[in-house]
Each structure stands twice: as C-alpha cells, then as structure tokens.
Backbone as CSV, one residue per row, in Angstrom:
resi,resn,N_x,N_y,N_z,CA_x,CA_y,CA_z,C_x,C_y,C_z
1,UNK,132.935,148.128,22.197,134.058,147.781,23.026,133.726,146.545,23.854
2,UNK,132.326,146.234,24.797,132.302,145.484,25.618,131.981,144.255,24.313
3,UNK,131.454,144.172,23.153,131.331,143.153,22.149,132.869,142.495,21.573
4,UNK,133.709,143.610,21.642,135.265,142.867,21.495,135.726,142.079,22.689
5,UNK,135.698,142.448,23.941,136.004,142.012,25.075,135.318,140.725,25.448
6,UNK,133.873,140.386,25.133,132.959,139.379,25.296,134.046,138.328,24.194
7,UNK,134.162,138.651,23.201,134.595,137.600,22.010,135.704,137.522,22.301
8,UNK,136.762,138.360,22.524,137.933,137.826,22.873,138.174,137.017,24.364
9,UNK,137.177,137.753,25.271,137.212,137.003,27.014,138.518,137.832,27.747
10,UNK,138.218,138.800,27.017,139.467,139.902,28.119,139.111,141.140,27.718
11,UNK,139.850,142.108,28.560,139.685,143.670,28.436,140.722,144.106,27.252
12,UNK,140.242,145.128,26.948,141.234,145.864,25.936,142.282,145.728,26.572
13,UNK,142.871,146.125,27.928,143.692,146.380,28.518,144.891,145.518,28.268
14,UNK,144.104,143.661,28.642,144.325,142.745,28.407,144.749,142.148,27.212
15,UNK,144.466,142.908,25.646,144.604,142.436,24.458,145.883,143.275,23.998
16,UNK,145.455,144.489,24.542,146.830,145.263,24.140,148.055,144.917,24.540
17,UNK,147.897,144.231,25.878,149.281,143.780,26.830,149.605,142.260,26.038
18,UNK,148.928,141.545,25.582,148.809,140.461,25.211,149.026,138.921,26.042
19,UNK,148.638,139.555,27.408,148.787,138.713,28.411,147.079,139.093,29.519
20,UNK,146.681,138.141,30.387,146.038,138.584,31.242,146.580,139.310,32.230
21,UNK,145.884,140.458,33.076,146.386,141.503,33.826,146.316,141.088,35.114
22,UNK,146.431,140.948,35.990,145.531,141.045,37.667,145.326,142.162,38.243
23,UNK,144.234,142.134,38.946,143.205,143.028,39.517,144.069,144.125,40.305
24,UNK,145.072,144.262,40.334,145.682,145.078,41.014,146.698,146.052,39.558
25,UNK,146.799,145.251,38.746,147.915,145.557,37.752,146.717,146.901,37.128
26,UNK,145.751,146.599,36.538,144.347,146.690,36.148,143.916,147.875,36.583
27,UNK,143.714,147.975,37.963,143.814,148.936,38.613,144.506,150.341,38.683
28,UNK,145.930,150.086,38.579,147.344,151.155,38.594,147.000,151.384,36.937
29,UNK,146.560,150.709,36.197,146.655,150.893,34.636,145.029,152.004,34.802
30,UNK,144.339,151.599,35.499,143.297,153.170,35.386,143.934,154.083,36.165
31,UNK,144.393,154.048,37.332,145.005,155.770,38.087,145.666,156.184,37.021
32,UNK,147.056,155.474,36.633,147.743,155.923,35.579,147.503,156.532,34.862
33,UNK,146.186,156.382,33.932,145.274,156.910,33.087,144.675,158.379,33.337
34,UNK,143.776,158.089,34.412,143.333,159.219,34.681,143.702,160.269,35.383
35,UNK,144.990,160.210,36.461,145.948,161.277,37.019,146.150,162.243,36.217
36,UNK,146.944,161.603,34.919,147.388,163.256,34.325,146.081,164.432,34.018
37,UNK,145.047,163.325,33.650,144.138,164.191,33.013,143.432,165.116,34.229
38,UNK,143.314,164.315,35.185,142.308,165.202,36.069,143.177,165.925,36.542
39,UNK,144.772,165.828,36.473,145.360,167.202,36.762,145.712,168.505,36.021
40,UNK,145.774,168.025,35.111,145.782,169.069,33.952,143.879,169.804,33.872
41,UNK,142.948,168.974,34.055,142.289,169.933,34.262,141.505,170.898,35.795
42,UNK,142.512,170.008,37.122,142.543,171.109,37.118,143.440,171.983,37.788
43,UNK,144.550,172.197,36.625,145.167,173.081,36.453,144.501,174.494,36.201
44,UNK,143.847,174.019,34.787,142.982,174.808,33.725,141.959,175.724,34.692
45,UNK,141.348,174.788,35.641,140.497,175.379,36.401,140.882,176.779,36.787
46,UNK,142.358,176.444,37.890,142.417,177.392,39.039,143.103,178.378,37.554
47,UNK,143.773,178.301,36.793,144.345,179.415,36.055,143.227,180.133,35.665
48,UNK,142.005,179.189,34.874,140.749,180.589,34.314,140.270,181.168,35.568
49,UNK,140.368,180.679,36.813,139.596,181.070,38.278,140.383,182.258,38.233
50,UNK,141.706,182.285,38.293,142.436,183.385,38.780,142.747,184.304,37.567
51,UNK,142.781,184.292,35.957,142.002,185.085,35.078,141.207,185.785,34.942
52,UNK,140.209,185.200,35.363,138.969,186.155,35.508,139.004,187.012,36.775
53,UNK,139.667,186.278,37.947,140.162,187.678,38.690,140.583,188.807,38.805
54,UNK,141.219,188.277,37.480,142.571,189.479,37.046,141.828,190.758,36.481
55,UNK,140.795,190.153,35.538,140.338,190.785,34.543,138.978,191.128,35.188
56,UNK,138.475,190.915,36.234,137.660,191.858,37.161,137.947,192.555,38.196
57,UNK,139.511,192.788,38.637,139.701,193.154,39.751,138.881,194.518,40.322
58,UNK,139.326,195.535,39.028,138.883,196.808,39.221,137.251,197.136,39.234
59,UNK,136.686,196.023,39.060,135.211,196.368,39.209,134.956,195.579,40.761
60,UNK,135.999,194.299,41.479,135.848,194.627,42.833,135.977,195.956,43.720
61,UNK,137.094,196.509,42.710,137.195,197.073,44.248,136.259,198.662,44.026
62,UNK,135.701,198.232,42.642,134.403,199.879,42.975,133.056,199.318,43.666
63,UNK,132.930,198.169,43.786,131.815,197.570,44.147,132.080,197.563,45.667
64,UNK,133.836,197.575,46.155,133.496,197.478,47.484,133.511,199.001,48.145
65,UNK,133.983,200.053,47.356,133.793,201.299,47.505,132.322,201.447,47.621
66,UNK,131.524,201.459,47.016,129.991,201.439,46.563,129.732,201.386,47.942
67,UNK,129.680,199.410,48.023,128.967,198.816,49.126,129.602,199.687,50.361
68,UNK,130.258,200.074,50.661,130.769,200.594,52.162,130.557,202.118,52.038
69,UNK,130.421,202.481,51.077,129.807,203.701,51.354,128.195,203.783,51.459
70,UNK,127.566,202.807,50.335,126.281,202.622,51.007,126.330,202.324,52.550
71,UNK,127.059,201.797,53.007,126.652,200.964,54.270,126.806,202.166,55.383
72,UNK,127.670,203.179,54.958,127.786,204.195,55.901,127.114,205.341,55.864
73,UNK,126.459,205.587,54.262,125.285,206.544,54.466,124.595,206.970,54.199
74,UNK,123.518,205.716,54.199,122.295,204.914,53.446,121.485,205.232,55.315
75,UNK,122.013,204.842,56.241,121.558,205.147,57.642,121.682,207.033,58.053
76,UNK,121.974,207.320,58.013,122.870,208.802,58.289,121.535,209.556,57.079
77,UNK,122.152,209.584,55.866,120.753,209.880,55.288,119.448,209.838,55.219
78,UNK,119.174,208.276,55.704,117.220,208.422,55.641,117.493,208.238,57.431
79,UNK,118.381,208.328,58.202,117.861,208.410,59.692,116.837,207.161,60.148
80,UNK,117.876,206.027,59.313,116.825,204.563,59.635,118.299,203.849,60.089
81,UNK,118.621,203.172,61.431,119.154,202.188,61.558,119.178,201.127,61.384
82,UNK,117.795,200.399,60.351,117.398,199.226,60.062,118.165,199.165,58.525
83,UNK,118.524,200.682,58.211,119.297,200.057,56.840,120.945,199.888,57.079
84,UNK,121.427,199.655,58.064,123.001,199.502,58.420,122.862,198.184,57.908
85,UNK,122.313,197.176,58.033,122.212,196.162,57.614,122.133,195.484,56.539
86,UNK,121.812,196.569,55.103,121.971,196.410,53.600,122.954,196.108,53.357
87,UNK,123.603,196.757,53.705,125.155,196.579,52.580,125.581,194.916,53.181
88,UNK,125.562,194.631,54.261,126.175,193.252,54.321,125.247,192.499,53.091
89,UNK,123.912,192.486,53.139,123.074,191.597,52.455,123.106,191.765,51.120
90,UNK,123.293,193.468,50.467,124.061,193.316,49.370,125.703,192.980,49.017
91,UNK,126.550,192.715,49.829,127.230,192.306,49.553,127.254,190.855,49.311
92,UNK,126.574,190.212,50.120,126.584,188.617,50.515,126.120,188.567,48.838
93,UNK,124.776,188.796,48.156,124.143,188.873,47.358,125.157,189.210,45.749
94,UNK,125.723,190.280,46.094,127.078,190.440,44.785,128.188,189.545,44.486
95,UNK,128.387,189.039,45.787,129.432,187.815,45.640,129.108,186.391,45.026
96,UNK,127.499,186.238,45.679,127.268,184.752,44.910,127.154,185.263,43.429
97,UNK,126.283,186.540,42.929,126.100,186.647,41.270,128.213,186.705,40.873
98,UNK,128.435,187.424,41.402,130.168,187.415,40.667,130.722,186.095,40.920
99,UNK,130.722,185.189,41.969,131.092,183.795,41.809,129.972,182.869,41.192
100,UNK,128.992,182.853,40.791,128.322,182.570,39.311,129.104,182.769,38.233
101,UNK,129.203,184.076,37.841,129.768,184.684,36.962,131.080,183.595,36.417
102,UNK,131.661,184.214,37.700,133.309,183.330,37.197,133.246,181.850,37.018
103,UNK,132.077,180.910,37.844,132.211,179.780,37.158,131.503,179.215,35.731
104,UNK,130.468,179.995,35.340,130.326,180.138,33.663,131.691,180.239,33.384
105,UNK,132.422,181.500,33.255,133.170,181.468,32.575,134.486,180.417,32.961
106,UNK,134.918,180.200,33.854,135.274,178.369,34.123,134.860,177.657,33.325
107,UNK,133.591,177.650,33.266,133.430,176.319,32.406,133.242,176.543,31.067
108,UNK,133.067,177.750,30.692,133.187,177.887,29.106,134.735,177.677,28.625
109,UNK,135.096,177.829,29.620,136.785,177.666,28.623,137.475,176.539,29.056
110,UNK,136.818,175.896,30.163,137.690,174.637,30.590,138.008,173.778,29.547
111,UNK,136.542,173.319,28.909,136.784,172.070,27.851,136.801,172.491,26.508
112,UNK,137.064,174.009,26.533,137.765,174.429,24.800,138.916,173.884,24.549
113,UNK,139.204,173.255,23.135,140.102,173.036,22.506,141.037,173.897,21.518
114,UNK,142.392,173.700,22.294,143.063,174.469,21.908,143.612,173.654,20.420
115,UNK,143.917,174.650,19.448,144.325,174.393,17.894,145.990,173.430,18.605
116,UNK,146.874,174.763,19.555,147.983,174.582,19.923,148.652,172.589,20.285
117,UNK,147.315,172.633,21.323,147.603,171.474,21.756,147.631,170.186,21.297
118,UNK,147.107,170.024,19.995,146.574,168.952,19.613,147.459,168.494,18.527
C-alpha cells in the first residue's frame, strides 16, 4: 500500500477520489470509517456481557446464598469472630474469577464470524 502511494504521490484515499484531499477532508474520511465499526463492536460487547448474565444468573444467586450463609455461620459455629470476615473476601475473590470468566467469553465471541453477516 505505502509502495502505491510513494509512486503515485498520494493516499489511496486520494486516488480513489481522484483529486487531492485536505487534511481536514482526510481526517472526517477516517472517523467516518471507523465509527460504525467501533460501534457495532461495541454493541457486540455489551450484548455477549449481558448474555452471559443471563445464562449465569442462577448460579449468582446460589453463590450469594452460599456466601451469606457462610458469612453468618462460619462465626456462630467455630465461635471465632475473625471468620465474619471471610465471606466478604470470598466474595470479593468470586467476583473477579466470574468477571474473568465473562470476559473470555466476551472475547471469544466478539470477533467470531457470523456465516449470516457476510
């Protein structure tokens, strides 16, 4: 590309238009370009974000059953007040592995190609 541009003494941009561009024209001709795309992906984003929500909900909410019942009697049982303090740290701890989780799977499907679209 930059070997066509050297020999001709203009940008593609420039050869396709069949005129020289100015630096401002040039400019609006890249936003132009790249707007749709970076919105469409991310579109893609927040839809697989909120997918995979969908399709884990019910294992939030046993995990937050779990965690709050650990948290209430995990102390009460071993008669240690130093463990009231687990369940926050396992929780903090479950959320980063499940928001891991969901952005693998974000990104495994972001830049799949659909048969449909093409």
């Amino acid at each position: 590309m930059a070997q066509i541009e050297k020999g001709f003494d203009g940008t593609v941009d420039e050869l396709q238009a069949g005129e020289r561009l100015s630096d401002e024209t040039f400019r609006q001709n890249i936003v132009a370009a790249a707007k749709p795309s970076t919105f469409v992906l991310e579109e893609r984003k927040t839809y697989f974000k909120k997918k995979w929500c969908r399709e884990h909900l019910s294992l939030f909410a046993i995990l937050i059953v779990i965690l709050l019942a650990a948290s209430v009697l995990l102390p009460i049982v071993f008669d240690e007040p130093a463990l009231r303090g687990i369940g926050p740290l396992v929780a903090l701890f479950e959320y980063v592995y499940q928001h891991n989780r969901m952005m693998v799977y974000v990104e495994r499907h972001l830049y799949e190609r659909n048969d449909d679209t093409l």
